[in-house]
C-alpha positions as CSV (number, residue, x, y, z in Angstrom):
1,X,118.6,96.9,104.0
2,X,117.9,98.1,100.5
3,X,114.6,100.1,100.3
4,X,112.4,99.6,97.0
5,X,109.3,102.0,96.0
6,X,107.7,99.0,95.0
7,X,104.1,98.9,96.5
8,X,102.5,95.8,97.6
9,X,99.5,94.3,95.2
10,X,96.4,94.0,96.9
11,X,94.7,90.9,96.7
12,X,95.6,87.3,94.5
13,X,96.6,88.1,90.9
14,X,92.7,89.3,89.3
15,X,90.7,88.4,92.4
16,X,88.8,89.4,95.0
17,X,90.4,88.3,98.9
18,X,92.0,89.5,101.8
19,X,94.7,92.2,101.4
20,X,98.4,90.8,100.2
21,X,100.5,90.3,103.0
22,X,103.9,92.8,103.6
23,X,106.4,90.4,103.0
24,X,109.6,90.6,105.4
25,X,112.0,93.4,105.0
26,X,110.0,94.9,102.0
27,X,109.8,98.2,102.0
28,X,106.5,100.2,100.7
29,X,105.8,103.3,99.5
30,X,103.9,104.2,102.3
31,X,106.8,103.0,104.5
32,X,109.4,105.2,103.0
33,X,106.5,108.6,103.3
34,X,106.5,107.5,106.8
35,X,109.7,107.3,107.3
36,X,110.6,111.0,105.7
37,X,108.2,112.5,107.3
38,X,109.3,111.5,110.8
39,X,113.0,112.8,109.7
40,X,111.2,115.7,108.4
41,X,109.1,116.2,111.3
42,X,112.2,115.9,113.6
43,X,114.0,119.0,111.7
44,X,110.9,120.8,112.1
45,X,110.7,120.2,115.5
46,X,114.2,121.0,116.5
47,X,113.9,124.1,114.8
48,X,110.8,125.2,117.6
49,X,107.9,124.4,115.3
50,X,105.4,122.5,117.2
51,X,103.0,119.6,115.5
52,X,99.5,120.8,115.3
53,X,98.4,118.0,113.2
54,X,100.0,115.0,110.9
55,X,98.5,114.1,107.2
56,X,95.8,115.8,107.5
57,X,92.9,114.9,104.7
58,X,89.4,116.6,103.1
59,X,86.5,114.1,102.8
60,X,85.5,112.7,100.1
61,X,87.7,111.8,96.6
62,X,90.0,114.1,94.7
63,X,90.4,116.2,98.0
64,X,94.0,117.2,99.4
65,X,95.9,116.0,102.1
66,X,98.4,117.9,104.3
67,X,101.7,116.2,105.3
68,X,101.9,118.1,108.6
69,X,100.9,121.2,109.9
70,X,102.8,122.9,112.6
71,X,102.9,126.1,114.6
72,X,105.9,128.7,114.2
73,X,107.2,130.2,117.2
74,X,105.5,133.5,115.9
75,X,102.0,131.9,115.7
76,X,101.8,131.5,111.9
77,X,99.9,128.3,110.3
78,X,102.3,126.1,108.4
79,X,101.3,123.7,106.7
80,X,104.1,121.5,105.4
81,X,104.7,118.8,102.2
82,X,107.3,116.0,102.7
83,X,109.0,114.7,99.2
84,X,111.8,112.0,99.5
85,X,113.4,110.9,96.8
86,X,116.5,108.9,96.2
87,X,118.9,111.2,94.4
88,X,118.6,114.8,92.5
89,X,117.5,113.4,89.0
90,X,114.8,114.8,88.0
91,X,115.4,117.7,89.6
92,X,115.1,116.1,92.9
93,X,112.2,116.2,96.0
94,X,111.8,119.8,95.5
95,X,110.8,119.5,91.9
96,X,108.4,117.0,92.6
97,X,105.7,119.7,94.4
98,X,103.4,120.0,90.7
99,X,101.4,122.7,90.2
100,X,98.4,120.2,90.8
101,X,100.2,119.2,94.0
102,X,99.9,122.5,95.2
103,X,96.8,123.2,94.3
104,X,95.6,119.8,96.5
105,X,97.7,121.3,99.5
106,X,95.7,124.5,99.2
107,X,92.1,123.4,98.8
108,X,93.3,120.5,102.3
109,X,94.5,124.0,103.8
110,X,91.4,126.0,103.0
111,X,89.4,123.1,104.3
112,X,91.0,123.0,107.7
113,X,91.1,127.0,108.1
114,X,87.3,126.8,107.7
115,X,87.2,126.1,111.7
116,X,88.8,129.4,112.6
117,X,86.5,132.2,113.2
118,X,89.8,134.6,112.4
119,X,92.3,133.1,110.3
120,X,95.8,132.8,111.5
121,X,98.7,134.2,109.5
122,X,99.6,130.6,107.1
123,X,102.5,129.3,105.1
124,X,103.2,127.0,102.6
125,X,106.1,125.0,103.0
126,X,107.9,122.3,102.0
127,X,110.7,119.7,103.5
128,X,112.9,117.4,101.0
129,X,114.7,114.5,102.5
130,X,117.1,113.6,99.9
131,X,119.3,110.1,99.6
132,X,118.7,106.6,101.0
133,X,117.0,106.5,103.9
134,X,118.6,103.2,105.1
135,X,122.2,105.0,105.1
136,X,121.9,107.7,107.3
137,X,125.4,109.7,105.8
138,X,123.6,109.8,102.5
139,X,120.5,111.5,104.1
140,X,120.3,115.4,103.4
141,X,116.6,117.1,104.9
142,X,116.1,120.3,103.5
143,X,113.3,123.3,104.8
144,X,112.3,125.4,102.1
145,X,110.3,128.3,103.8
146,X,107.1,130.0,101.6
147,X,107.8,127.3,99.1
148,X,104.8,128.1,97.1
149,X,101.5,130.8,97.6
150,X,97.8,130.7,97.0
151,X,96.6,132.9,93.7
């Protein structure tokens, strides 16, 4: 199966109507974020991280949204970003974590620290899951610890 970032159109072509149906075997956007995050999620896990809480979003528009965050075998807060991508142009997954990316993960992380009445020690990382993810031997997932830090 061949996997395309193509997302599905909503709706008929400039009207209003039920949502387009997925057609067979397609492959969305959303489908592939799913899928690298449950490889990524997987790593983590093996590794003795345990899930706190999956894609995690502020209310409203123009908030941030958390991939996953997990607790470390020491107790620190960690809150992760998954990037997939296909091959290593463009400097690959890792290079795709933007400034304004950050930022977005921070202000979601700030958000969801605002229920703890002492914060926890935290983290910012990030897992890449590099190749095509319908070809297993091409699939590389990489953890990069303290990827980025608040100001």
């Amino acid at each position: 199966m061949w996997f395309s970032r193509k997302q599905v159109a909503k709706g008929p072509p400039g009207g209003a109507g039920a949502d387009a149906a997925e057609q067979p075997g397609q492959i969305t956007t959303k489908r592939l974020g799913d899928a690298a995050e449950s490889l990524a999620l997987a790593h983590l896990v093996r590794a003795g991280m345990k899930l706190v809480e999956s894609n995690y979003r502020t209310p409203g528009r123009g908030g941030g949204e958390v991939d996953l965050i997990m607790r470390a075998p020491d107790g620190t807060l960690v809150f992760v970003e998954v990037r997939q991508r296909r091959s290593m142009g463009h400097g690959g997954a890792a290079a795709s974590v933007s400034a304004v990316k950050q930022r977005r993960i921070i202000f979601a992380a700030r958000h969801y620290l605002m229920r703890f009445a002492s914060l926890p020690p935290c983290r910012f990382d990030v897992v890449t899951v590099q190749g095509w993810l319908d070809a297993p031997e091409t699939v590389a997932v990489e953890w990069l610890r303290g990827a980025f830090e608040t100001d």
